[in-house]
C-alpha positions as CSV (number, residue, x, y, z in Angstrom):
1,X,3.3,31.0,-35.2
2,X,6.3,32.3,-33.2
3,X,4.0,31.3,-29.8
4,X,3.8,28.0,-31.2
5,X,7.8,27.9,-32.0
6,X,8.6,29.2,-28.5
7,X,6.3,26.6,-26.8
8,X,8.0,23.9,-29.0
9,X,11.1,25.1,-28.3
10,X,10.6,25.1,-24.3
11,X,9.1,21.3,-24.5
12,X,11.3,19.6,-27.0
13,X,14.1,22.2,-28.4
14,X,15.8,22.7,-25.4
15,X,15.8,19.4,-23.6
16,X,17.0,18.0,-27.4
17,X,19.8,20.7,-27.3
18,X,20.6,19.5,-24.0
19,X,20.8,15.8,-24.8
20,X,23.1,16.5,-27.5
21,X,25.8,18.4,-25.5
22,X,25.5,16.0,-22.7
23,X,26.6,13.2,-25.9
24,X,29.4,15.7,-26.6
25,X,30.6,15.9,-23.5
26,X,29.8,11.7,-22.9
27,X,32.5,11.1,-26.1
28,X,34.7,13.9,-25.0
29,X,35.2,11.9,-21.7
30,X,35.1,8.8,-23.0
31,X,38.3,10.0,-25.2
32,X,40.2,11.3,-21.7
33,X,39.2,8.3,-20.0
34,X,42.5,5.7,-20.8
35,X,44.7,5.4,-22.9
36,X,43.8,2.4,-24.3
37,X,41.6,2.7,-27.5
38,X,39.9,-0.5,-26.6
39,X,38.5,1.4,-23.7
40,X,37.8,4.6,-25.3
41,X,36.1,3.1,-27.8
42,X,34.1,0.5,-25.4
43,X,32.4,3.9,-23.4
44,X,32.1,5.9,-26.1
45,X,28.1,6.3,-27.0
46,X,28.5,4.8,-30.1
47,X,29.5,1.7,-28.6
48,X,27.3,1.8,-25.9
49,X,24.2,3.1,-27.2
50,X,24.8,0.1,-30.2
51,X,25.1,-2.7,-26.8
52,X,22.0,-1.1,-25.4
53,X,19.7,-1.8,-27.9
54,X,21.6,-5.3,-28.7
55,X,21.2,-6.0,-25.2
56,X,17.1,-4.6,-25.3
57,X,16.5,-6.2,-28.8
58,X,18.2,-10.4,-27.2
59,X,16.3,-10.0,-24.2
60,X,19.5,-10.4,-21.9
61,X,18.6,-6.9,-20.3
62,X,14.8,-7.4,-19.4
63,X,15.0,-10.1,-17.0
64,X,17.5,-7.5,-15.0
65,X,15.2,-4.8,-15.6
66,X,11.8,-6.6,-14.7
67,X,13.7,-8.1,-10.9
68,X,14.8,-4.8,-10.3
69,X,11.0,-3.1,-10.4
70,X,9.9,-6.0,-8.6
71,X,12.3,-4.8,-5.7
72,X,11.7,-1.2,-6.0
73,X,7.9,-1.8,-5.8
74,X,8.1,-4.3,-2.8
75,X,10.6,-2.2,-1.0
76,X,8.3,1.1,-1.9
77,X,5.1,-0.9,-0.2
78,X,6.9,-1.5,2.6
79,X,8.0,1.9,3.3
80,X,4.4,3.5,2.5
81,X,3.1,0.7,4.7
82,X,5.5,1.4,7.8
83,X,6.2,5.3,7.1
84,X,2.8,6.7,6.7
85,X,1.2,5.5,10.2
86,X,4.5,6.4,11.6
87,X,4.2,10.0,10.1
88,X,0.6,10.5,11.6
89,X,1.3,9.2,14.7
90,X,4.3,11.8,14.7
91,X,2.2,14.5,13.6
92,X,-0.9,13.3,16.1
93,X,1.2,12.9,19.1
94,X,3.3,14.9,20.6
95,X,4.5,12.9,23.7
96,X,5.3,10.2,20.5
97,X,7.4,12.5,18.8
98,X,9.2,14.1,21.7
99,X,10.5,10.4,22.7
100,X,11.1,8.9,19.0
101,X,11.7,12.1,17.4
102,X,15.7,12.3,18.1
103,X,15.9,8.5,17.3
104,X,14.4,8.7,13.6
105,X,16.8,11.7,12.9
106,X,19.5,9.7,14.2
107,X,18.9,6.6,11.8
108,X,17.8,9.3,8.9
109,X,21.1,10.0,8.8
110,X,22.9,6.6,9.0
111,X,23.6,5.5,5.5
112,X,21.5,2.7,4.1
113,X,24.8,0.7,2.4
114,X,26.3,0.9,5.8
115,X,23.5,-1.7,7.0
116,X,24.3,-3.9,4.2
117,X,27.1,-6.8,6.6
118,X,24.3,-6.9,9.5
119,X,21.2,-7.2,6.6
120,X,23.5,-9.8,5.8
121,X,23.6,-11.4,8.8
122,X,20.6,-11.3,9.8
123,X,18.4,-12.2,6.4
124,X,20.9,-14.0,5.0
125,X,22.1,-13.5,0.9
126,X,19.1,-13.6,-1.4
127,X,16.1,-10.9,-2.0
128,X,15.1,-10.1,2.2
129,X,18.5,-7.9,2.2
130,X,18.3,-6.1,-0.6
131,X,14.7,-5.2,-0.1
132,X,15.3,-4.2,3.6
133,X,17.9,-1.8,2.6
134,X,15.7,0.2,-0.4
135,X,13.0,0.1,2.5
136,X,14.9,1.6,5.5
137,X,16.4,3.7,2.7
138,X,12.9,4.9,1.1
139,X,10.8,4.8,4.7
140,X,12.0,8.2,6.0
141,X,10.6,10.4,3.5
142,X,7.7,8.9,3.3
143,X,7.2,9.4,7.1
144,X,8.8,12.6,7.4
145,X,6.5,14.3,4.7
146,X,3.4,12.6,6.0
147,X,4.0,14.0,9.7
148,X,4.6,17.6,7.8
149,X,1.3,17.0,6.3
150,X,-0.4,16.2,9.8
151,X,1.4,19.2,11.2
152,X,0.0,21.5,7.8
153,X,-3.7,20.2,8.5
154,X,-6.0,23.6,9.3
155,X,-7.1,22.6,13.1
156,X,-10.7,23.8,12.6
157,X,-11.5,20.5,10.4
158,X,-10.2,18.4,13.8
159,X,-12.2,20.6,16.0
160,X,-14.8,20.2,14.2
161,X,-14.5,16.3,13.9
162,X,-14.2,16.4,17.4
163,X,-17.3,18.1,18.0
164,X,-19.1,15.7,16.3
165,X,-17.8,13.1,18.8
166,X,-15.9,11.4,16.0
167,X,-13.8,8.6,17.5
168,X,-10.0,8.6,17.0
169,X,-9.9,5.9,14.3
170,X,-12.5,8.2,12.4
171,X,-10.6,11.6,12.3
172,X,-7.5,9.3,10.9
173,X,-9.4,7.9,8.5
174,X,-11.7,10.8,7.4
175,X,-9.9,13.9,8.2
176,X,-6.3,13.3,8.4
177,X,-5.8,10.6,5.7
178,X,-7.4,12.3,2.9
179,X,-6.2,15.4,3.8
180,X,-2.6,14.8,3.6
181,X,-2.2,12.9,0.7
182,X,-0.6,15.2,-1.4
183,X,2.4,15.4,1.4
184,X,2.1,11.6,1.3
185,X,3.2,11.4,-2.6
186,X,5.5,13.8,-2.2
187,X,7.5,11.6,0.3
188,X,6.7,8.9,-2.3
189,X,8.5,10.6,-5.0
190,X,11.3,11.4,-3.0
191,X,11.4,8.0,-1.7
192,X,11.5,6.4,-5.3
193,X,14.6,8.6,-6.1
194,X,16.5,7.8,-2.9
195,X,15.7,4.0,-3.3
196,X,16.6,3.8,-7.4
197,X,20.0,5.5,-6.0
198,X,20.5,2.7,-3.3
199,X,19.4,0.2,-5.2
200,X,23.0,-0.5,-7.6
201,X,25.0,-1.3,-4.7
202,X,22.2,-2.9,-2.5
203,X,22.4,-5.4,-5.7
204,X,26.0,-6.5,-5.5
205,X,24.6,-8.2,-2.1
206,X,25.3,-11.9,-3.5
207,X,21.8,-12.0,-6.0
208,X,22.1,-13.2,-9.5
209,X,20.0,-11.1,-11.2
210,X,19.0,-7.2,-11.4
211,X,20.3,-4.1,-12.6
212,X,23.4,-3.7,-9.7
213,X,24.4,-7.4,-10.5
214,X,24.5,-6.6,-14.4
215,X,26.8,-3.4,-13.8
216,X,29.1,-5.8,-11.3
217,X,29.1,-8.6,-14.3
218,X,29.9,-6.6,-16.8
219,X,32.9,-4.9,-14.9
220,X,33.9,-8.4,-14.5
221,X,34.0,-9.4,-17.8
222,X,35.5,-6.4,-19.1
223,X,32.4,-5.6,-21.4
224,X,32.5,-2.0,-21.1
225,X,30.1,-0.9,-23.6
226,X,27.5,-3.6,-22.1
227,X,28.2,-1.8,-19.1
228,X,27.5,1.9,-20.6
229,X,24.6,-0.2,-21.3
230,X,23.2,-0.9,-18.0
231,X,24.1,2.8,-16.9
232,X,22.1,3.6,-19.5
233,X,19.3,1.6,-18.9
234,X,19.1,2.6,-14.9
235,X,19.4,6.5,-16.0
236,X,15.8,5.8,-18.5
237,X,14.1,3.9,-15.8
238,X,14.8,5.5,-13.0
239,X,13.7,9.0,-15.1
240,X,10.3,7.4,-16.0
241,X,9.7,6.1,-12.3
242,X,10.2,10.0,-11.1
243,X,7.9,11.2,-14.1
244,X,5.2,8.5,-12.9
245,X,5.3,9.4,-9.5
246,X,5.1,13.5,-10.4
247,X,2.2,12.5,-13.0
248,X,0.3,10.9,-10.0
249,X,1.2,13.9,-7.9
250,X,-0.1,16.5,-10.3
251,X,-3.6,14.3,-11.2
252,X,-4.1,14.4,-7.3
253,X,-3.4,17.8,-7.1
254,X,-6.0,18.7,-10.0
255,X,-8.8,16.3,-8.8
256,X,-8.3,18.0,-5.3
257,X,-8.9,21.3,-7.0
């Protein structure tokens, strides 16, 4: 019995005990937060826990929440798509990463938002923007970690693909592929948390719909607590899209073994 207790504690006790200070100390900032009781009272949980399941229950918030995924999921295919041949051919070839090597670091560190006036400019104001920027935002993870993969690969399975007069396309294919996926998933994971983050302000790019353009409407319209709302509501899902992407990690992980 007290094994059972302590295992229940571990999975739900604790994390419960940590939900309720993190309430406590959500209305003890709410209270410090103006002096205006109209506002207090509009970021308080009360209030916006109530708007959150209004919102949830009218259906105002799921057409937000459903273009939003749709994004996330487009702008994650396009960086799995353009990141991991990038990170093999990194890992594969070092002439390739001597000469783009300096370049992708470069650009790593150049903040997505800070392409937002040229993705502008050169897609114009709609969806191609806003899914470039989670994309160039979500691609170098993805790439990094799958060239770290290449690189961790135990050189006897390519010398032995080699000896076996496997072409190039084959060792990719065969060898390297399968043997690096967990690396690959890994970047994925990280990418999904880097492009949730990105995607709020990538949003306010002139689109009339998704999560970013909620928060930006509802500052507008001084509904606060429909605003906790949407805080809210990007918090849950972007929890749930790291716990799917660390499920998928661990049921690779224990198929491979």
């Amino acid at each position: 019995m007290a094994g059972a207790a302590r295992r229940w504690a571990g999975r739900i006790g604790w994390p419960l005990l940590g939900f309720g200070i993190a309430l406590g100390l959500w209305a003890l900032g709410a209270r410090q937060l103006s002096d205006v009781a109209a506002i207090r009272d509009a970021f308080s949980p009360q209030a916006g826990l109530a708007a959150w399941w209004r919102l949830l229950a009218d259906g105002s918030l799921w057409h937000h929440i459903a273009i939003s995924l749709q994004r996330i999921f487009i702008a994650l295919g396009v960086a799995l798509a353009v990141g991991v041949p990038l990170g093999v051919l990194l890992g594969m070839s070092p002439l390739f990463a001597r000469i783009s090597g300096t370049v992708f670091q470069f650009l790593r560190m150049v903040s997505p938002l800070s392409w937002m006036p040229l993705a502008v400019m050169a897609l114009g104001v709609g969806e191609a923007p806003v899914v470039f920027l989670l994309a160039f935002a979500a691609v170098w993870p993805v790439m990094l970690n799958t060239a770290a993969g290449v690189a961790a690969l135990d050189p006897a399975w390519l010398r032995l693909a080699a000896s076996l007069s496997a072409t190039r396309w084959e060792v990719v294919t065969r060898v390297v592929l399968p043997g690096i996926v967990t690396h690959v998933l890994t970047g994925f994971r990280l990418a999904v948390g880097i492009g949730w983050i990105v995607l709020v302000p990538a949003e306010m790019l002139g689109v009339s719909a998704g999560l970013g353009y909620f928060i930006l409407d509802t500052r507008d319209r001084l509904a606060y607590d429909e605003l906790t709302a949407g805080i809210l509501t990007i918090g849950v899902l972007g929890f749930w899209l790291d716990a799917l992407a660390r499920f998928a990690s661990r049921r690779w992980t224990h198929a491979r073994g």
